[in-house]
C-alpha positions in Angstrom: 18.9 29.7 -12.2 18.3 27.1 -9.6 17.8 23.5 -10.0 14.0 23.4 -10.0 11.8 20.1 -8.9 8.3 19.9 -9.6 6.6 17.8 -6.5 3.1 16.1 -6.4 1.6 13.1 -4.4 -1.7 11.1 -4.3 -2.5 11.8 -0.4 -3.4 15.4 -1.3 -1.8 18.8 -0.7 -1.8 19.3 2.9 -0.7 15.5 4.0 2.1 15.0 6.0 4.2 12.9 3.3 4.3 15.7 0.9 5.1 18.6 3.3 8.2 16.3 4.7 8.9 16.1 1.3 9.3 19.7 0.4 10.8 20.2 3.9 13.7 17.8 2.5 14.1 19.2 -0.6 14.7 22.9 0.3 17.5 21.7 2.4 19.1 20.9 -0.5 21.5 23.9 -1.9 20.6 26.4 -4.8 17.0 24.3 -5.5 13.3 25.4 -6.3 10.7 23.4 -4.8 7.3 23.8 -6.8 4.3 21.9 -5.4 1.2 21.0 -7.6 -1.1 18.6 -5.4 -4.4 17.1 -5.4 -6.7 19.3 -3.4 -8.1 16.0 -1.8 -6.8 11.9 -1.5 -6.4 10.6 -4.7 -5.0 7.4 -3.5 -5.1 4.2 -6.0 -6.6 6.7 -9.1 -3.7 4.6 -11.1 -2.3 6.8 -14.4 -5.8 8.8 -14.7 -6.1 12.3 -16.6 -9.8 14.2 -16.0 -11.3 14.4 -19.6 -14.8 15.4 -18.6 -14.8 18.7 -16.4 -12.6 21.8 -16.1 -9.5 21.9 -13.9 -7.9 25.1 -11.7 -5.4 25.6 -9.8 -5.5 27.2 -6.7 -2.3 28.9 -4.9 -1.9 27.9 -1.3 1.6 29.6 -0.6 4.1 30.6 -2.5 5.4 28.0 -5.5 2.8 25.9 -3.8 -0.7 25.0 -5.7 -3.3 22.6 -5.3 -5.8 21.3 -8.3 -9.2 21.4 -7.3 -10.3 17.5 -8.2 -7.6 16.8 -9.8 -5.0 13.8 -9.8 -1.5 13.3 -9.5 -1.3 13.2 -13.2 -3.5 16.0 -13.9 -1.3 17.9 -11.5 2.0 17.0 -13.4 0.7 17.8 -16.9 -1.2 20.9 -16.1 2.2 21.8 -14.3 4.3 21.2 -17.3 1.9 22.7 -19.9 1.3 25.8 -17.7 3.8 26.3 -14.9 6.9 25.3 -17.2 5.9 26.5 -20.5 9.5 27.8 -21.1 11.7 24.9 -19.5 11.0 21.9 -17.9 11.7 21.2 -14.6 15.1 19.3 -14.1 13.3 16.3 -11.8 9.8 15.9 -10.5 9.5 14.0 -7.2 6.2 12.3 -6.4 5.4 11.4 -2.4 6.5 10.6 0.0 3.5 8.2 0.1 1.3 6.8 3.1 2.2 3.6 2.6 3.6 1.2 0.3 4.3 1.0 -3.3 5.3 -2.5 -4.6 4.5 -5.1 -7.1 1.8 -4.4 -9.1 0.1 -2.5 -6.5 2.5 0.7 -8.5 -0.3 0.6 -11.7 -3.1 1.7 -8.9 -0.5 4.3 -7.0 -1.5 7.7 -8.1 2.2 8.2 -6.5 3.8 6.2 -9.1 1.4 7.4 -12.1 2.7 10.7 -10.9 6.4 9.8 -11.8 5.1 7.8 -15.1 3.8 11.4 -16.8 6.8 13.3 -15.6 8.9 10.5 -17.5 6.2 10.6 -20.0 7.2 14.2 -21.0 10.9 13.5 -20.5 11.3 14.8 -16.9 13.3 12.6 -14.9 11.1 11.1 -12.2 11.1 9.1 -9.0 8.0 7.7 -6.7 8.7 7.6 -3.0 6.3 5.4 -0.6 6.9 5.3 3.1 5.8 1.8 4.5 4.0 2.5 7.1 2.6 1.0 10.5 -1.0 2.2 10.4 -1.5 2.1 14.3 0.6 5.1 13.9 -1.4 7.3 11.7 0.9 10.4 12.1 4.0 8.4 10.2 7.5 9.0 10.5 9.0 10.1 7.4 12.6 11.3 8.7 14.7 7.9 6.6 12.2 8.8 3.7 13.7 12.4 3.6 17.3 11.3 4.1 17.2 8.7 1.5 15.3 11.8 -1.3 17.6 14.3 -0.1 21.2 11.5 -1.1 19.4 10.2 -3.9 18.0 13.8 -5.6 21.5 15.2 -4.3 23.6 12.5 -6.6 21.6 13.6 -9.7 22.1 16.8 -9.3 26.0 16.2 -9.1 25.8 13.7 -11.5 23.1 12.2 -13.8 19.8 10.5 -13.4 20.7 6.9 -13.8 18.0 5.7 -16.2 16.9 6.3 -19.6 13.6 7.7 -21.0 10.4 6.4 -19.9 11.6 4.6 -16.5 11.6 5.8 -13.2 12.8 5.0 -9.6 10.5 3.5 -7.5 11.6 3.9 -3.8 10.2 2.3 -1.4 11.1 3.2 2.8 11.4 0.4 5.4 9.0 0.8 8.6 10.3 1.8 12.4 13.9 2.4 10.6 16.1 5.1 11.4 18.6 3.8 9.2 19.2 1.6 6.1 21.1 0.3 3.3 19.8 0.9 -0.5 18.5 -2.2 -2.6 18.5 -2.3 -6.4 15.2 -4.2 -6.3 12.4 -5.6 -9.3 8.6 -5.3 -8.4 7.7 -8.5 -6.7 4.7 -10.7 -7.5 1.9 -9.5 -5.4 -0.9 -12.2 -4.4 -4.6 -10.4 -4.6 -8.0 -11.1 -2.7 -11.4 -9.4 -3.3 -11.7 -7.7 0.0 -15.2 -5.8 0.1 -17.6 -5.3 3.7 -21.4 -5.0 2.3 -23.3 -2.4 4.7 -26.4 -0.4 4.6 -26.9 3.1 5.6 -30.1 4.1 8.1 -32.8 4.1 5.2 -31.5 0.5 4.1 -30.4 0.7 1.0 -27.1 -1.2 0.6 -23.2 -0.2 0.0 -20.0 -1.8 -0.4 -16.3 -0.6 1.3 -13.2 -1.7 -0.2 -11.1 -3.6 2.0 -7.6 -3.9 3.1 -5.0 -6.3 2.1 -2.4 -7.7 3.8 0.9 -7.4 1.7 1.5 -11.3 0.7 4.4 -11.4 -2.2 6.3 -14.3 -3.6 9.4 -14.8 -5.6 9.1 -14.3 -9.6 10.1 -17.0 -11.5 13.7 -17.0 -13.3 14.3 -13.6 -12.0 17.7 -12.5 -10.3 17.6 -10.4 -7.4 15.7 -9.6 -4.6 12.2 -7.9 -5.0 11.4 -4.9 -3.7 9.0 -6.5 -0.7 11.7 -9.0 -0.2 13.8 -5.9 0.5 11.8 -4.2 2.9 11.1 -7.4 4.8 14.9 -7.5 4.8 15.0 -3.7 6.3 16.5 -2.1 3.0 16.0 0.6 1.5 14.4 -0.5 -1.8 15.0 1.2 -5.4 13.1 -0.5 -8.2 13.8 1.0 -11.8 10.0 0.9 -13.5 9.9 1.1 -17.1 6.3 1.9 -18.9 6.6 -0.6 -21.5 4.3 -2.8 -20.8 4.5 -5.1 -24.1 5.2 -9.5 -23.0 7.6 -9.5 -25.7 8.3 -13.3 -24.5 4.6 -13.9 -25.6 5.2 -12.4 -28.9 6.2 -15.7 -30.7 3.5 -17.8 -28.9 0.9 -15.3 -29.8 1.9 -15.2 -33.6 1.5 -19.1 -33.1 -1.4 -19.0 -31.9 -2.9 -16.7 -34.6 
């Protein structure tokens, strides 16, 4: 049997990220490349399962399915519960992303929540986000499928290099043809409320959310470079995300302050 990877995304099933993707992963000897996608953008839907309506898939080619209304991580645990009831897939790759994925912008990326359920249910997972120049709104993802083809290809040979419950965040440089991996931490991203109030031809009032320009700074007493540091820098950056989310450093202070 072949080494099979389960691939989902946020952008939906027929964006360009996710078919440069698959393209990338089928050059890849002896592996099966399923696809379970949102049927439409699901982008910043964060680690969100649907509770309140019914969920189908809906096969688009062969090994390839979308989920009408579903998210990235309806998509992974349908997949897993229906798809893979005998054996879990060996990896499940979630991009490659329009657009970044750093700091805490990863708990809104229905990329990255799409990696946390895989790792969630003990499939090894990684996120991939392709920084992107937005005047260009067709991309280029040809480093982003380089760098997933070395990095899938070395766990495959080898071992995926974390343990339970974390996954690789990576994260592609802009205009690169070429670049160096970074062992990265997620930097501390600086947040604005960007909303444009409008009203629509009966004059009744609604809001847009805005854009935000990617404005980081150094963590405090961390080693290292952060992962927007990194692609400032031009590197390739590789952040290992765990989904422990406990301020164990606050533990003692909180029990004072009880």
């Amino acid at each position: 049997m072949g080494y099979k990877i389960l691939v989902t995304n946020d952008d939906g099933y027929e964006a360009k990220g996710i078919l440069a993707l698959v393209s990338a992963l089928k050059e890849i000897e002896d592996v099966e490349v399923i696809v379970v996608a949102p049927a439409n953008e699901k982008s910043a839907c964060g680690h969100s399962l649907t509770l309140t309506r019914p969920l189908h898939f809906v096969s688009v080619d062969d090994d390839f399915y979308k989920l009408e209304d579903g998210t990235p991580t309806d998509c992974v645990y349908l997949s897993l519960s229906t798809l893979f009831e005998d054996k879990k897939p060996d990896l499940l790759v979630s991009g490659i992303n329009r657009g970044s994925n750093m700091g805490e912008d990863i708990t809104y990326s229905g990329t990255a929540a799409g990696a946390m359920e895989g790792v969630l249910h003990d499939v090894p997972s990684i996120a991939i986000s392709q920084v992107m120049d937005f005047t260009n709104p067709d991309g280029d993802f040809s480093l982003a499928q380089k760098t997933i083809k070395k990095l899938v290809t070395r766990i495959r040979e080898g071992s995926f290099p974390l343990p339970k419950r974390e996954f690789l965040n990576v994260n592609i440089p802009s205009k690169k043809q070429e670049a160096q991996m970074k062992v990265t931490y997620a930097g501390y991203r600086h947040y604005a409320n960007d909303s444009h109030l409008h009203r629509n031809p009966r004059g009744e009032e609604y809001h847009w959310l805005g854009l935000h320009p990617l404005d980081f700074s150094k963590r405090e007493g961390v080693k290292g470079m952060s992962d927007y540091e990194a692609i400032e820098a031009g590197y390739i950056s590789i952040t290992p995300i765990m989904l422990d989310l406990s301020a164990y450093k606050s533990m003692d202070n909180l029990e004072e302050w009880l």
